[in-house]
SELUMGU-918062 format. One record per residue (C-alpha): y negated, x, z negated; residue number from 1; residue in one letter. Coordinates in nm, 2 decimals. Example, Ala and Ser with C-alpha at 12.3 -4.5 7.8 and 13.67 -1.06 7.14 Angstrom:
<sites>
+--------+--------+--------+-----+----+
!      v !      u !      w !   i ! aa !
+--------+--------+--------+-----+----+
!   0.45 !   1.23 !  -0.78 !   1 !  A !
!   0.11 !   1.37 !  -0.71 !   2 !  S !
+--------+--------+--------+-----+----+
</sites>
This chain:
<sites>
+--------+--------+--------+-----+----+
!      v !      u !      w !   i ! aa !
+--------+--------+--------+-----+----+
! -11.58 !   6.99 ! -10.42 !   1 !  X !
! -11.28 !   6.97 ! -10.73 !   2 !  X !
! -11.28 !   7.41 ! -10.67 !   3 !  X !
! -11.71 !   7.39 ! -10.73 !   4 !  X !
! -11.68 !   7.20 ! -10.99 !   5 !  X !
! -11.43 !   7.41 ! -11.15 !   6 !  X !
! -11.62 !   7.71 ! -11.09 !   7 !  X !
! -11.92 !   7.52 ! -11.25 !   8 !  X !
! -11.66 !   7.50 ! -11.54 !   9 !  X !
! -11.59 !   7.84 ! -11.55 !  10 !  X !
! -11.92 !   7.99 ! -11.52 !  11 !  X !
! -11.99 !   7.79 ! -11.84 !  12 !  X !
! -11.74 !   8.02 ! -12.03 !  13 !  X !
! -11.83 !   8.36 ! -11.89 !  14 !  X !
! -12.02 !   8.61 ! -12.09 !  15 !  X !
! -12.30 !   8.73 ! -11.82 !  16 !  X !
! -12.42 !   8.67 ! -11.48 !  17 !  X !
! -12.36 !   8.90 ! -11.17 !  18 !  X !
! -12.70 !   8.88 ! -11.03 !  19 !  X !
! -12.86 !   8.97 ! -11.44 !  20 !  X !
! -12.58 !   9.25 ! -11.40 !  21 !  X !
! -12.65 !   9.43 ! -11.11 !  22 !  X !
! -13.04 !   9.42 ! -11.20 !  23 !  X !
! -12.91 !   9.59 ! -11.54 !  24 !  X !
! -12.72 !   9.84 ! -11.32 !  25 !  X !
! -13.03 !   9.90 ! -11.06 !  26 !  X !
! -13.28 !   9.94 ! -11.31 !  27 !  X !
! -13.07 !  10.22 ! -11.48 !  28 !  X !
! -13.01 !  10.37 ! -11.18 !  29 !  X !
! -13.36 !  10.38 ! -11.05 !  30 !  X !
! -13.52 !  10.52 ! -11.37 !  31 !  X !
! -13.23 !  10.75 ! -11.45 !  32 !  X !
! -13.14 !  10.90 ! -11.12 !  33 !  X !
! -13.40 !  10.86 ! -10.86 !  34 !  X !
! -13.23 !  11.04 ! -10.60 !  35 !  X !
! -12.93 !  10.99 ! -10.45 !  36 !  X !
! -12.65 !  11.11 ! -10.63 !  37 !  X !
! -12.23 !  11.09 ! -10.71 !  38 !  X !
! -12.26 !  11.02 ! -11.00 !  39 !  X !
! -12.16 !  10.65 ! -11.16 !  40 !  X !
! -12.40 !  10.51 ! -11.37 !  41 !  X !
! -12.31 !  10.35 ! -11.69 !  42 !  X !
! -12.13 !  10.00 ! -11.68 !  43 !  X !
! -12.31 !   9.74 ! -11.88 !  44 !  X !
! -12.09 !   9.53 ! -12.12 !  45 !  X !
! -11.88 !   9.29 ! -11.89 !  46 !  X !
! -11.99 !   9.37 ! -11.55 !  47 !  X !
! -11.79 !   9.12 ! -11.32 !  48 !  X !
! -11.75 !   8.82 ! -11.59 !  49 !  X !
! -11.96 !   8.54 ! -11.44 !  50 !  X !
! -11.86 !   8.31 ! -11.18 !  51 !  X !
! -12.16 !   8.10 ! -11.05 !  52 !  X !
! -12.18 !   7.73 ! -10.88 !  53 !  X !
! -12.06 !   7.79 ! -10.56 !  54 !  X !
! -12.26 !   7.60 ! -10.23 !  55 !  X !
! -12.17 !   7.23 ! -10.17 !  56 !  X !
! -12.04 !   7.28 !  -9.84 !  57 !  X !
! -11.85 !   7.60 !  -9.94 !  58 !  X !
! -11.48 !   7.53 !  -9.83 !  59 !  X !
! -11.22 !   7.53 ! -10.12 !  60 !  X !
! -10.95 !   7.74 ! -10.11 !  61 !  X !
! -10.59 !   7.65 ! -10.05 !  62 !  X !
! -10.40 !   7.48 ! -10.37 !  63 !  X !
!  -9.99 !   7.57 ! -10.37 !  64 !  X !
!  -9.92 !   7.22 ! -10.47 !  65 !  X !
! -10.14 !   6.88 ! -10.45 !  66 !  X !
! -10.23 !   6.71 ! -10.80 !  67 !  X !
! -10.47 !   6.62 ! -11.03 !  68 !  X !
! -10.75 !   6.93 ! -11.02 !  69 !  X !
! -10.79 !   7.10 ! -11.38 !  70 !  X !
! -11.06 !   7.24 ! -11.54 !  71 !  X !
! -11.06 !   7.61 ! -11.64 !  72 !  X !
! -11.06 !   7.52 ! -11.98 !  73 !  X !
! -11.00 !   7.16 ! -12.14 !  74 !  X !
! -11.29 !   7.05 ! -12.30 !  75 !  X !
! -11.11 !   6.78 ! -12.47 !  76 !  X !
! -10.85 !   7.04 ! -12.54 !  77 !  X !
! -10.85 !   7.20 ! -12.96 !  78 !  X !
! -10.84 !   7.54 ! -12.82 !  79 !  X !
! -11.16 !   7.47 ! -12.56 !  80 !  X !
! -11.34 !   7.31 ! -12.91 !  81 !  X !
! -11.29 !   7.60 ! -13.09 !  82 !  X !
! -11.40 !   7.81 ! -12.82 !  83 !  X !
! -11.72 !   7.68 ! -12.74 !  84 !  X !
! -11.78 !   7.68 ! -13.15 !  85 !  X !
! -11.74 !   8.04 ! -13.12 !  86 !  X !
! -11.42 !   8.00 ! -13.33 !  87 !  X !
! -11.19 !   8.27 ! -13.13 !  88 !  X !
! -10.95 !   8.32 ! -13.40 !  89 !  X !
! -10.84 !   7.94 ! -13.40 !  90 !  X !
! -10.90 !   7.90 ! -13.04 !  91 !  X !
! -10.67 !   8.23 ! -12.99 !  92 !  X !
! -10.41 !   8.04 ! -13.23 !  93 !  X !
! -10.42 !   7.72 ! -13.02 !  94 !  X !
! -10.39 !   7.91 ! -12.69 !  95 !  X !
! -10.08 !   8.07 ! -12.81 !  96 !  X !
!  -9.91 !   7.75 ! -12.92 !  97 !  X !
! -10.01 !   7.61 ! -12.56 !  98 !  X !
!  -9.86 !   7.92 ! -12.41 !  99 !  X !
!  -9.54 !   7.86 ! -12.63 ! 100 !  X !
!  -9.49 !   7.54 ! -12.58 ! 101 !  X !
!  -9.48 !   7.62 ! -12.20 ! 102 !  X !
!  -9.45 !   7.97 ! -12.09 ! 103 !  X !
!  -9.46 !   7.76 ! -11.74 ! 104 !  X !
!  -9.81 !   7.65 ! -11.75 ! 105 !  X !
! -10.02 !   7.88 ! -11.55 ! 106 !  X !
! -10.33 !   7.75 ! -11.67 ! 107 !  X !
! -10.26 !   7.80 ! -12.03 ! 108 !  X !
! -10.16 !   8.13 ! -11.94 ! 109 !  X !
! -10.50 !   8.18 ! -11.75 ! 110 !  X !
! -10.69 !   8.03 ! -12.06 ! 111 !  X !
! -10.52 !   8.27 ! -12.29 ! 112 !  X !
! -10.56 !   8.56 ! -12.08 ! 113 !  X !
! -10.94 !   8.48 ! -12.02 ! 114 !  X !
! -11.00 !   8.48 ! -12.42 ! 115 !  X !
! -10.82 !   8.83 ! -12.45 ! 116 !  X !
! -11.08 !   8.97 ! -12.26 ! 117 !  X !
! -11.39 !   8.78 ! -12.44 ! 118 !  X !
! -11.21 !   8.96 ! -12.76 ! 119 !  X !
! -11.24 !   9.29 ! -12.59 ! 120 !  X !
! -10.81 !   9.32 ! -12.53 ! 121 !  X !
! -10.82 !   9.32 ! -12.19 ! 122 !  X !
! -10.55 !   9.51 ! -12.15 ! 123 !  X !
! -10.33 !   9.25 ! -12.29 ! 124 !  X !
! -10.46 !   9.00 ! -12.05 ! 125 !  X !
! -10.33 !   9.13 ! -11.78 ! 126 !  X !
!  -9.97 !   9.02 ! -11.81 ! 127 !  X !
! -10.10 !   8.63 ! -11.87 ! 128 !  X !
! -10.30 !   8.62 ! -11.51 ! 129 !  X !
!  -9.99 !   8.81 ! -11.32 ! 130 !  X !
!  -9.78 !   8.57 ! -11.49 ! 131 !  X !
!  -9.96 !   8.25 ! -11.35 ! 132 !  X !
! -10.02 !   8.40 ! -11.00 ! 133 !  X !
!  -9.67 !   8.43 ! -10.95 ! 134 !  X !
!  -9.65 !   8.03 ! -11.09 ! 135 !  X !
!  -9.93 !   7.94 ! -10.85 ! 136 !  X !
!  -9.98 !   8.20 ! -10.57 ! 137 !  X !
! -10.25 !   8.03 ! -10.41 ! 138 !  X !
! -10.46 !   7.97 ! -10.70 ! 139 !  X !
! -10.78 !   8.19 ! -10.63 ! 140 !  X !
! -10.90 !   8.21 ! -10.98 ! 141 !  X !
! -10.60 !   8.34 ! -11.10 ! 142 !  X !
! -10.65 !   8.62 ! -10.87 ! 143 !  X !
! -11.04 !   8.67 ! -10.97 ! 144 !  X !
! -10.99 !   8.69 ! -11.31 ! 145 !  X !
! -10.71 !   8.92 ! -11.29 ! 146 !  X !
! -10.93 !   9.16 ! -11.04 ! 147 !  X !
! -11.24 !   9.13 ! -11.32 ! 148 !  X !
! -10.99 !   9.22 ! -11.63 ! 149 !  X !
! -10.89 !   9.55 ! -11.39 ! 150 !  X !
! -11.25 !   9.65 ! -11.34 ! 151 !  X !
! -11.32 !   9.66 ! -11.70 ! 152 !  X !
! -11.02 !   9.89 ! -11.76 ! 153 !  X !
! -11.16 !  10.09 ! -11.46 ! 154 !  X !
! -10.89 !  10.02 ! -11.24 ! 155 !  X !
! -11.11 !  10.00 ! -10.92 ! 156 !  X !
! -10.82 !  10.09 ! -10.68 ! 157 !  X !
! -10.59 !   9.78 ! -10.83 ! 158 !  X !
! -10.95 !   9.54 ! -10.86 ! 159 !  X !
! -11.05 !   9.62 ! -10.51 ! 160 !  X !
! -10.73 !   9.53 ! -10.38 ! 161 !  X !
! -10.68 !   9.23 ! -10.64 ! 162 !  X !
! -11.03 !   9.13 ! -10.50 ! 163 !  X !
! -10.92 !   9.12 ! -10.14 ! 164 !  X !
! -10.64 !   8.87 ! -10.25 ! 165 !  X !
! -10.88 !   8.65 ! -10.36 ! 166 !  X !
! -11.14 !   8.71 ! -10.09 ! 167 !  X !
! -10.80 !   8.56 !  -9.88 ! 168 !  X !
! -10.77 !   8.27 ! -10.05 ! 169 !  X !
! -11.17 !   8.20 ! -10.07 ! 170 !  X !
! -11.37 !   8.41 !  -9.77 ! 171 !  X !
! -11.68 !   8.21 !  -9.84 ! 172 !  X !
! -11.68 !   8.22 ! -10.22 ! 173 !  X !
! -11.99 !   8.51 ! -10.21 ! 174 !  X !
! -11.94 !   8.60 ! -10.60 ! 175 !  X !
! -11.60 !   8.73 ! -10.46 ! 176 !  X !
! -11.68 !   8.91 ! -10.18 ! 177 !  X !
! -11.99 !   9.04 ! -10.37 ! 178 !  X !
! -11.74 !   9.15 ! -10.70 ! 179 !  X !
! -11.53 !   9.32 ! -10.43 ! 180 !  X !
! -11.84 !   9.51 ! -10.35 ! 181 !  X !
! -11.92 !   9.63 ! -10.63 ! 182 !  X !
! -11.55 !   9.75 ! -10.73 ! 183 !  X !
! -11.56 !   9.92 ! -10.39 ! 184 !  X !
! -11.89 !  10.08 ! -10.50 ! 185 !  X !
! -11.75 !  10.20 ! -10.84 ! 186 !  X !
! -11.43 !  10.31 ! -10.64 ! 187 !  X !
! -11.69 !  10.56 ! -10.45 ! 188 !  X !
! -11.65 !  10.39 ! -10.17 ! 189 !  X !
! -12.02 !  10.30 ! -10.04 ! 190 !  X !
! -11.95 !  10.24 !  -9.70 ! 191 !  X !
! -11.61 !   9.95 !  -9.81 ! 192 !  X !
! -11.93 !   9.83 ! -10.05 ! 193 !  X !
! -12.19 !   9.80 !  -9.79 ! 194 !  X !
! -11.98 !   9.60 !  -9.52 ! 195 !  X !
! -11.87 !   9.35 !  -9.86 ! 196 !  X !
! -12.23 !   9.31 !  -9.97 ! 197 !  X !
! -12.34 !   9.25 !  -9.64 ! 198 !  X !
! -12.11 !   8.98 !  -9.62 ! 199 !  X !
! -12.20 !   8.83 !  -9.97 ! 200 !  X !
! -12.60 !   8.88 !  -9.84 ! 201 !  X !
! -12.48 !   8.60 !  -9.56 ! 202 !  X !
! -12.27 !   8.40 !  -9.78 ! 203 !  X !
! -12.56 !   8.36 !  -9.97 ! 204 !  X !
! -12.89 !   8.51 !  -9.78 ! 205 !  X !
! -13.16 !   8.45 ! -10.14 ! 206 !  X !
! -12.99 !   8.59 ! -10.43 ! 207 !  X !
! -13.15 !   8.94 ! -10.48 ! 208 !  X !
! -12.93 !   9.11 ! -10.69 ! 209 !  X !
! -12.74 !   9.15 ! -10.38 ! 210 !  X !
! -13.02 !   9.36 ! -10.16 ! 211 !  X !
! -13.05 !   9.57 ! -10.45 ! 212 !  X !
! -12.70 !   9.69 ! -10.46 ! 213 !  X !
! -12.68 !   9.70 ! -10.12 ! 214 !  X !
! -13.01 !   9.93 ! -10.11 ! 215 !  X !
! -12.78 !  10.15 ! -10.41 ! 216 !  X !
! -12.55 !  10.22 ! -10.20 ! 217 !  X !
! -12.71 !  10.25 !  -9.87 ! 218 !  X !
! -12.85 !  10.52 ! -10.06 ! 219 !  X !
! -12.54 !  10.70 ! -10.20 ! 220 !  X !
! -12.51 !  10.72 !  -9.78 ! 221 !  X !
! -12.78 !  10.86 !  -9.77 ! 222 !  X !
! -12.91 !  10.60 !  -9.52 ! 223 !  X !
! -13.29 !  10.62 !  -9.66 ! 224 !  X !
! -13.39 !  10.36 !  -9.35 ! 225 !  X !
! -13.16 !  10.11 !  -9.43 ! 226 !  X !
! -13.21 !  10.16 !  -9.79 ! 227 !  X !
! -13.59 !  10.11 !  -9.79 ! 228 !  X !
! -13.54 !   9.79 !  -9.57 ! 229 !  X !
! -13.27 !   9.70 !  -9.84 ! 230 !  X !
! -13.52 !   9.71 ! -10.09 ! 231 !  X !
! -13.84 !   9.58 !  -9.94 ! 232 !  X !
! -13.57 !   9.24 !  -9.88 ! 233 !  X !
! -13.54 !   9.26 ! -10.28 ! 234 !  X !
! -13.88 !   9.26 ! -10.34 ! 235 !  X !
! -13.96 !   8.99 ! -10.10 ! 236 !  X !
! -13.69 !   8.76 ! -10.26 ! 237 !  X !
! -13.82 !   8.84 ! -10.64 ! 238 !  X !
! -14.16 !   9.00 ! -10.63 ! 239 !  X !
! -14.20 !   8.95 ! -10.94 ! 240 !  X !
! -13.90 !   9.15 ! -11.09 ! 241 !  X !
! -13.96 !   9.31 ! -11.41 ! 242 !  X !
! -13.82 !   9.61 ! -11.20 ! 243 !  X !
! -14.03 !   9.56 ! -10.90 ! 244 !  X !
! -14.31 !   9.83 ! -10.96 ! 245 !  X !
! -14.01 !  10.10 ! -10.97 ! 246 !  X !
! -13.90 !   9.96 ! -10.63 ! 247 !  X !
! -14.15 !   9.99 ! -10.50 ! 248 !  X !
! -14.24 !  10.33 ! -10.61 ! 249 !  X !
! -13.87 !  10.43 ! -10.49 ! 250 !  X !
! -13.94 !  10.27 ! -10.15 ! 251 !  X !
! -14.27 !  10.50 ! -10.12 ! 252 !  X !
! -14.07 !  10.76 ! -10.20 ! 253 !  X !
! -13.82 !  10.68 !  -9.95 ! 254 !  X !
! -14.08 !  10.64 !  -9.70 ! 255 !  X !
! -14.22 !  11.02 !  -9.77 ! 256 !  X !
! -13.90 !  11.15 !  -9.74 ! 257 !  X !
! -13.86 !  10.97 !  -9.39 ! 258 !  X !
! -14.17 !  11.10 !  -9.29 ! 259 !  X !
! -14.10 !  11.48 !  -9.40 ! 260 !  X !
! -13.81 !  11.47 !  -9.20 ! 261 !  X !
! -13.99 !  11.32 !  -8.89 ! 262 !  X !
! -14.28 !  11.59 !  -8.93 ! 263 !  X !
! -13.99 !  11.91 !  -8.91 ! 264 !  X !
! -13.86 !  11.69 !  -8.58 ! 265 !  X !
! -14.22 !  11.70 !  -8.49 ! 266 !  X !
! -14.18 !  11.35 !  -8.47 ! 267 !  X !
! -14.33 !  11.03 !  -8.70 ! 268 !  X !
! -14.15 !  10.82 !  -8.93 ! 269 !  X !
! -14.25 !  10.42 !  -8.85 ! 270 !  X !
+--------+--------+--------+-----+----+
</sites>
């Protein structure tokens, strides 16, 4: 219950949520490019930054050390303030002086590191995450945000596997496993993706987003079958989608190419 609530916490501070980011990516894809193709499509601003309640009765994973639980960011803390007043210069400045004061802290290291990316210098994030994983191994977050801060510099290879670290530490946290996906997916990997999203889809069986980028890739395998199913789950978890009548059209479209391909087998697509 003290790692939901902090996730709670966290998702307060995150810039956009995953399910709102893979409809922005499925809706480009299927007006865009409405057959199967290689090709990436654009990455909308801040694709993996939102962590989301997680289940009740989701398991917590492993602390290194017992203690009093902290919240991602201190809301009685000057630097938290400033934050949430969309003051980032001053909340920078007090997240330095907390780093400073104790280059130990992995928190403060994970706070700091988190603002770096809102400002857009991911890059220099980095450092501060590896820094507090190797203070607190075990801590999952640490290991998530570092793994989101690689996939907006593109390093899928280093997020998948950053990913799977955290998957470790939290197998039933589904915004990992689904995150873990999705890197796989912009890897090119489609059939890693597939096997994650299932996972996520059982984790948690009525959040949409996750059919559709399941259906995405299914596609990319060219699996039409499994794709159309994929879909037809989307649309009966959010019917009313502003993206639903494209679905559906894709799924018809889907459906006709099954069919074509029965008819040269001399057989029928059901």
């Amino acid at each position: 219950m003290a790692e939901a609530k902090r996730s709670r916490t966290l998702a307060m501070w995150s810039a956009a949520a995953l399910g709102l980011a893979v409809v922005v990516v499925a809706a480009v894809w299927i007006t865009k490019d409405p057959e199967p193709s290689t090709t990436s499509v654009a990455r909308p601003v801040d694709p993996f930054a939102a962590r989301r309640p997680q289940p009740q009765n989701a398991p917590a994973p492993a602390e290194a050390e017992p203690g009093p639980e902290r919240p991602f960011l201190d809301a009685s803390g000057a630097g938290a303030v400033a934050y949430a007043d969309g003051n980032f210069a001053s909340a920078l400045e007090q997240f330095q002086a907390a780093v400073a004061r104790n280059p130990d802290d992995a928190e403060s290291l994970s706070n700091l590191g988190q603002l770096l990316v809102k400002l857009g210098r991911t890059a220099e994030a980095i450092p501060y995450f590896e820094r507090a994983i190797k203070i607190i191994p075990q801590r999952w977050a640490y290991r998530f945000n570092l793994a989101r801060a690689q996939g907006l510099l593109g390093k899928w290879d280093e997020a998948v596997a950053t990913y799977r670290e955290a998957q470790q530490l939290f197998p039933n946290d589904y915004a990992t496993t689904f995150n873990l996906a999705m890197a796989l997916h912009k890897k090119g990997d489609d059939a890693g993706a597939v096997d994650e999203y299932k996972k996520a889809i059982a984790l948690d069986p009525n959040d949409a987003s996750f059919r559709m980028a399941l259906a995405i890739s299914l596609e990319k395998l060219q699996r039409r079958t499994e794709a159309a199913a994929a879909y037809n789950d989307y649309l009966q978890l959010a019917p009313s989608a502003p993206d639903a009548e494209r679905v559906r059209a894709r799924i018809a479209q889907l459906s006709g190419q099954l069919e074509g391909q029965a008819a040269g087998r001399g057989g029928s697509f059901v």
